[in-house]
TORKOL-4160 file (C-alpha; in steps of 0.2 Angstrom, whole numbers, padded with zeros to 4 digits, m for minus):
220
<pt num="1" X="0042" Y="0039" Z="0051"/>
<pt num="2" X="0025" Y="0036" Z="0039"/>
<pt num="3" X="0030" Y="0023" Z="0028"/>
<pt num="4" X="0025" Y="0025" Z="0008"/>
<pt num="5" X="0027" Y="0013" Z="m0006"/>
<pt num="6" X="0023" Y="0022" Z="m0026"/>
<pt num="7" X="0008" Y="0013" Z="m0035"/>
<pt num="8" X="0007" Y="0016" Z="m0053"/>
<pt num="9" X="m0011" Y="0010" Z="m0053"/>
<pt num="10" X="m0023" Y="m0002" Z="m0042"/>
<pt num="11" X="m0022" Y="m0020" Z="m0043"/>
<pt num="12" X="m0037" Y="m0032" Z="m0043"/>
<pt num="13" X="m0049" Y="m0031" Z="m0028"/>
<pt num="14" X="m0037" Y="m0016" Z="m0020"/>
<pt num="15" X="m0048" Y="m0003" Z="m0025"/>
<pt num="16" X="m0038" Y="0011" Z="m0025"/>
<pt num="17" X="m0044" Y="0029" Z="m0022"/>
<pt num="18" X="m0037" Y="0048" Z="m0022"/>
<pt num="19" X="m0041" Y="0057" Z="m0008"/>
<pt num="20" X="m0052" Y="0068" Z="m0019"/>
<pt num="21" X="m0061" Y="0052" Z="m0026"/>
<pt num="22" X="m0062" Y="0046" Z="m0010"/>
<pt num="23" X="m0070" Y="0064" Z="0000"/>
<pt num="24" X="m0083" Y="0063" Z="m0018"/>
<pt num="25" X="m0089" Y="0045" Z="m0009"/>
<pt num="26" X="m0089" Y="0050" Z="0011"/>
<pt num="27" X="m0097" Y="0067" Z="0007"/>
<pt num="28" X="m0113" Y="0058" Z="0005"/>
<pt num="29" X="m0128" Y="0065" Z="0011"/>
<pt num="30" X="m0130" Y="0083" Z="0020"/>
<pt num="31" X="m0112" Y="0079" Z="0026"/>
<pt num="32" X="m0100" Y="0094" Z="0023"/>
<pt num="33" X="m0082" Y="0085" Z="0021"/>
<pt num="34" X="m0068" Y="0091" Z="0010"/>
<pt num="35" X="m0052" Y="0085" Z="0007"/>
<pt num="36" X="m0045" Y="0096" Z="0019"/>
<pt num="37" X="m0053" Y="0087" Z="0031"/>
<pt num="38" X="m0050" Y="0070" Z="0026"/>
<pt num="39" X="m0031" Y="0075" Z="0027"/>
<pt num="40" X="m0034" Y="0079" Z="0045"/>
<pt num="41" X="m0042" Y="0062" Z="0050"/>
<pt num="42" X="m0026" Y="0054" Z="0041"/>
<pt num="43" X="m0016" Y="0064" Z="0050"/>
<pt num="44" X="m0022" Y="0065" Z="0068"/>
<pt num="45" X="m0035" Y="0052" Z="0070"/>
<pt num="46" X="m0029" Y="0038" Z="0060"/>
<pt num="47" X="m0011" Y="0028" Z="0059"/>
<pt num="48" X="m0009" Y="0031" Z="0043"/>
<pt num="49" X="0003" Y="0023" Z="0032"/>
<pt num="50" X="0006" Y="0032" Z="0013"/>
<pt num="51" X="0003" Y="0023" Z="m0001"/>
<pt num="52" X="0009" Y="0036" Z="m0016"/>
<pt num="53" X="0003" Y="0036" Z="m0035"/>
<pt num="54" X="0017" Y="0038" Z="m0048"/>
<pt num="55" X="0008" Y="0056" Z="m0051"/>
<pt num="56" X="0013" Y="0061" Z="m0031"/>
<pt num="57" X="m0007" Y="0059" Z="m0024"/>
<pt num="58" X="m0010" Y="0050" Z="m0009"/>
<pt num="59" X="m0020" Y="0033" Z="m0013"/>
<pt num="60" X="m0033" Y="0025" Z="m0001"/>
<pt num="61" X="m0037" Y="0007" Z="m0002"/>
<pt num="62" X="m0055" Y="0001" Z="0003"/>
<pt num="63" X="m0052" Y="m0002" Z="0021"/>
<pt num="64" X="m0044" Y="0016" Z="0021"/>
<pt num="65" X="m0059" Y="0022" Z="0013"/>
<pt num="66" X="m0072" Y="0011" Z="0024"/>
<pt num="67" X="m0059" Y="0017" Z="0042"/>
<pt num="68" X="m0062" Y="0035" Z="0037"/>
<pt num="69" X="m0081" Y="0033" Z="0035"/>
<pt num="70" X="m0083" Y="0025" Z="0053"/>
<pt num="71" X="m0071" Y="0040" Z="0058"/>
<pt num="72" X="m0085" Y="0052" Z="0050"/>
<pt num="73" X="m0099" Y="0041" Z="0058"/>
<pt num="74" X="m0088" Y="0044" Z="0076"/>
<pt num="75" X="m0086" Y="0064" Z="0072"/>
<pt num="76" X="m0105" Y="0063" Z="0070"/>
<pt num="77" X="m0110" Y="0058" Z="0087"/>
<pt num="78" X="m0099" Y="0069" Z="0096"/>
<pt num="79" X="m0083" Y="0058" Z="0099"/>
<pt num="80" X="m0066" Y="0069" Z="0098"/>
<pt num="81" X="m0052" Y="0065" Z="0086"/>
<pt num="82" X="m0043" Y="0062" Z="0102"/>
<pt num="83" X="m0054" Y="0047" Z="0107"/>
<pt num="84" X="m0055" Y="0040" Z="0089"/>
<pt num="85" X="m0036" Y="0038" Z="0089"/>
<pt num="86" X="m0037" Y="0030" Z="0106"/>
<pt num="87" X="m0048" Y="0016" Z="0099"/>
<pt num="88" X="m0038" Y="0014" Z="0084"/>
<pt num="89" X="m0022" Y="0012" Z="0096"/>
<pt num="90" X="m0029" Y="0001" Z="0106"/>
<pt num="91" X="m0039" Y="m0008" Z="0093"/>
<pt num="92" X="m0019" Y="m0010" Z="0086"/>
<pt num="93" X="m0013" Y="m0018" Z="0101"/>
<pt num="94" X="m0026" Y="m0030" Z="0104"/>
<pt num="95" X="m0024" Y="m0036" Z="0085"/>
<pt num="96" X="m0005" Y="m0032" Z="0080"/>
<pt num="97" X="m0007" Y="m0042" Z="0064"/>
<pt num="98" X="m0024" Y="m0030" Z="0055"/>
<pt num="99" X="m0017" Y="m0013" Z="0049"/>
<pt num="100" X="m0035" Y="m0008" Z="0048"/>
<pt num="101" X="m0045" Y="m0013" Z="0063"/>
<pt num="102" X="m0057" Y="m0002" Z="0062"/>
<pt num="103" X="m0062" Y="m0012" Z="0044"/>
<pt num="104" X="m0064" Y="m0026" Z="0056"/>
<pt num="105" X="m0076" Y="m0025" Z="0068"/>
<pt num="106" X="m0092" Y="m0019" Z="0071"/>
<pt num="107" X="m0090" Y="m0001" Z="0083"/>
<pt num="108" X="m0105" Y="0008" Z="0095"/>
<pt num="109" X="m0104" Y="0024" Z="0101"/>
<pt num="110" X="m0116" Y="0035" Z="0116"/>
<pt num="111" X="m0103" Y="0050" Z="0111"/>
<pt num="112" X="m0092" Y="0046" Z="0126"/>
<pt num="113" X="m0088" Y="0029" Z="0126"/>
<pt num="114" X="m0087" Y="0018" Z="0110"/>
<pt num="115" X="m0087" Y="m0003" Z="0112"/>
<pt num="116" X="m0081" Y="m0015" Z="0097"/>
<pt num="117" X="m0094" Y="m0030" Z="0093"/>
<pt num="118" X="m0089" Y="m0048" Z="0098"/>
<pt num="119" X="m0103" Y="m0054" Z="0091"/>
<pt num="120" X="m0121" Y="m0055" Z="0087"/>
<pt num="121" X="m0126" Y="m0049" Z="0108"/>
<pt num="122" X="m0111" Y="m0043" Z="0118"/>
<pt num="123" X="m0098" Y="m0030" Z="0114"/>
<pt num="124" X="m0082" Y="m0025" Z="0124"/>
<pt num="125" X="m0077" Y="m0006" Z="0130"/>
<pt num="126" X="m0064" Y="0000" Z="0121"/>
<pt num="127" X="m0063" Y="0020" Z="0125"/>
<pt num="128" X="m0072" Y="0025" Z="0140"/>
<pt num="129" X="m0073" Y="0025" Z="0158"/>
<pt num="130" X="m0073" Y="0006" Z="0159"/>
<pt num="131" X="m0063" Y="m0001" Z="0145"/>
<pt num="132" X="m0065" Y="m0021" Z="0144"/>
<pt num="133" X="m0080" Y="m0019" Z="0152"/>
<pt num="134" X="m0093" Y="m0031" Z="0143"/>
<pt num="135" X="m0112" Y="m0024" Z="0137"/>
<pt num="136" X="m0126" Y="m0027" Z="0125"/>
<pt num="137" X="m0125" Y="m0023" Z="0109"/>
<pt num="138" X="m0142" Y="m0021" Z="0105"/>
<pt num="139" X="m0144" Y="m0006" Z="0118"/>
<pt num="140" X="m0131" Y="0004" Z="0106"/>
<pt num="141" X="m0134" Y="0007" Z="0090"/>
<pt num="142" X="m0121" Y="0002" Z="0078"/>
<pt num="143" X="m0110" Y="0012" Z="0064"/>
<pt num="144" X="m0108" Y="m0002" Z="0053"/>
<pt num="145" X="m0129" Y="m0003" Z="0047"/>
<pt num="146" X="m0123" Y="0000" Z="0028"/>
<pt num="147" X="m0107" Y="m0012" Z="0030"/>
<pt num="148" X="m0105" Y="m0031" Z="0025"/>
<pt num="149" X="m0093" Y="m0040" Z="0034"/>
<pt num="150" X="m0085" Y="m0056" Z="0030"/>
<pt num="151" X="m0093" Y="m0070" Z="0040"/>
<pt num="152" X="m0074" Y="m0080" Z="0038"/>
<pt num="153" X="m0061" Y="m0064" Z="0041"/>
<pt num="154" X="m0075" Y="m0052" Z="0050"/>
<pt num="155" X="m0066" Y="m0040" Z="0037"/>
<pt num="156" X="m0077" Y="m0028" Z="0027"/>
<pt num="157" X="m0083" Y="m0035" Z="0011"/>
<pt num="158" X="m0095" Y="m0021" Z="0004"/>
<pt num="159" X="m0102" Y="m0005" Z="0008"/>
<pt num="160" X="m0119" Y="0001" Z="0005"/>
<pt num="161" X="m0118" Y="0021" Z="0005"/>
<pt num="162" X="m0136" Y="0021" Z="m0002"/>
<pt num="163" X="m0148" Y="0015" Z="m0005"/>
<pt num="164" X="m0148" Y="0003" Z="m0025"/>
<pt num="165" X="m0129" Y="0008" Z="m0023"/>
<pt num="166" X="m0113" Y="0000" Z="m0017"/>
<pt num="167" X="m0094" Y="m0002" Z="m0015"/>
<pt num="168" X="m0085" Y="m0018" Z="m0019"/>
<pt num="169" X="m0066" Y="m0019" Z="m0019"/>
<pt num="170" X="m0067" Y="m0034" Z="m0033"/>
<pt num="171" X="m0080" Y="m0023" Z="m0042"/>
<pt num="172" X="m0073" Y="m0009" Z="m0054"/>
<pt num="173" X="m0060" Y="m0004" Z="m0044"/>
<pt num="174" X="m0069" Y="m0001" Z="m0030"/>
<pt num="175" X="m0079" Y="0013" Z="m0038"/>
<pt num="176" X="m0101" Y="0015" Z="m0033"/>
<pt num="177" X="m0109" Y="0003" Z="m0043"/>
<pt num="178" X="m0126" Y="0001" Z="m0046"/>
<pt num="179" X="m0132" Y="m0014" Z="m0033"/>
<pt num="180" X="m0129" Y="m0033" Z="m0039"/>
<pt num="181" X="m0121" Y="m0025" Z="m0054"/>
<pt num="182" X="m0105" Y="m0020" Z="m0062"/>
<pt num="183" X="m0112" Y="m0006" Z="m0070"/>
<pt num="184" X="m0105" Y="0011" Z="m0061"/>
<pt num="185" X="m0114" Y="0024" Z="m0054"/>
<pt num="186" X="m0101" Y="0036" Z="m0066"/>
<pt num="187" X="m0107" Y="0027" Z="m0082"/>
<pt num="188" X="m0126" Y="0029" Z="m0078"/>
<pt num="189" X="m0125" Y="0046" Z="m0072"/>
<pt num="190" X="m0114" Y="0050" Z="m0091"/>
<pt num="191" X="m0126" Y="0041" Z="m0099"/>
<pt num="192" X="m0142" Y="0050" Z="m0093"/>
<pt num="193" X="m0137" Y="0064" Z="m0102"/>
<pt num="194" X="m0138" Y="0058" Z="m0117"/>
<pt num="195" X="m0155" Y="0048" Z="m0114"/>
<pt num="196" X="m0168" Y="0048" Z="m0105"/>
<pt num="197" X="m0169" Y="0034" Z="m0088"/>
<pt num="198" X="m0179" Y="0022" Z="m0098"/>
<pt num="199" X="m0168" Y="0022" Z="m0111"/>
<pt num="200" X="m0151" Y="0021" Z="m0101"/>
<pt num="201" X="m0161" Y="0006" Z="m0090"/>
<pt num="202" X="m0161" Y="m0004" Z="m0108"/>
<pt num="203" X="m0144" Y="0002" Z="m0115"/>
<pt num="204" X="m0136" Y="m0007" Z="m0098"/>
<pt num="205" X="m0149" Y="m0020" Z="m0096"/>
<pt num="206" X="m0155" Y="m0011" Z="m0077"/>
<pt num="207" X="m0171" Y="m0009" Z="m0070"/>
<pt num="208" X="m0179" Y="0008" Z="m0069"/>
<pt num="209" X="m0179" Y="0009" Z="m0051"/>
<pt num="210" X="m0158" Y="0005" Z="m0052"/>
<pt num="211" X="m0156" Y="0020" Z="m0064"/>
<pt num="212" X="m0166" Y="0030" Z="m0052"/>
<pt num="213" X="m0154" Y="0024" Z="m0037"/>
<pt num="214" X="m0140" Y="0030" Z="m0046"/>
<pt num="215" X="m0147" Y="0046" Z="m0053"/>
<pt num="216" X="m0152" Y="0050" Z="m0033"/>
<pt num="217" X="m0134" Y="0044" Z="m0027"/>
<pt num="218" X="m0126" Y="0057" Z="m0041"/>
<pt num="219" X="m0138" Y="0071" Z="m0037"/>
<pt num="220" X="m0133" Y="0071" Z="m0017"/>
């Protein structure tokens, strides 16, 4: 049985999303995903456990949200929704203690096989024809470009999902920001219909290539 605990709001550095919220962030791009979809990867490609808002919608934390990103990156390349649960198994077993591994490590993929990163040069098979079997990580390239992980816990610390953009779980709840910032993407985008980019750069003390950045992440 999926276990659920009810969360009236998100604590500091939880960054707590809806699946709704969280579809607007992975839908970045020329992706098509919907929260349909994102349903279906909770449901058959990752172990998910139910974290309920008081309102009866489902909450995502950022590991959630960063999990189904690689899950889109693996969907991408070809990898079925049978394998991506495989890794995510086996990933489990090998590391009993994370309930996230795939905010974790560092994945690869060729479409067939997929390896997780030991470290800056070698990688391990995970899914493939032979798992534990050891290669270089630099002849696969990686899902992780937009990704910082912690050097101390290898957990994921931020994501970049564009360009002057990112995703810190001790940032605004988690929400786009603009880059080195606590300024939301939201409150720029609200803004620039009021005033023009120069004039929203001074209002919120930003550059005019940040209010660009966010204007272009808002328009995708």
């Amino acid at each position: 049985m999926t276990a659920t605990m009810t969360l009236d709001r998100p604590g500091i550095g939880d960054g707590l999303y809806s699946v709704t919220g969280a579809t607007r962030i992975l839908g970045h791009g020329d992706r098509s995903i919907s929260p349909t979809k994102v349903r279906r990867w909770l449901e058959a490609a990752l172990t998910f456990s139910r974290r309920d808002f008081a309102d009866g919608s489902v909450g995502l934390t950022f590991h959630d949200l960063v999990s189904l990103e690689l899950v889109a990156r693996f969907r991408e390349r070809g990898v079925s929704m049978q394998k991506v649960h495989t890794l995510e198994a086996r990933l489990q077993k090998r590391h009993p203690d994370l309930e996230r591994p795939f905010a974790y490590d560092v994945f690869y993929s060729d479409g067939t096989s997929i390896w997780a990163g030991l470290g800056p040069d070698d990688a391990i098979e995970v899914v493939g024809d032979r798992p534990d079997h050891y290669v270089w990580a630099g002849a696969i390239r990686s899902f992780a470009e937009e990704i910082d992980y912690s050097t101390s816990t290898r957990g994921v610390a931020r994501w970049r999902p564009a360009p002057g953009v990112e995703i810190d779980p001790t940032r605004q709840f988690g929400q786009p920001v603009v880059a080195g910032t606590r300024t939301r993407v939201a409150t720029v985008l609200s803004a620039l219909r009021e005033g023009s980019q120069r004039e929203v750069a001074e209002w919120y003390g930003l550059s005019a290539l940040q209010v660009a950045a966010a204007k272009t992440y808002g328009e995708r």
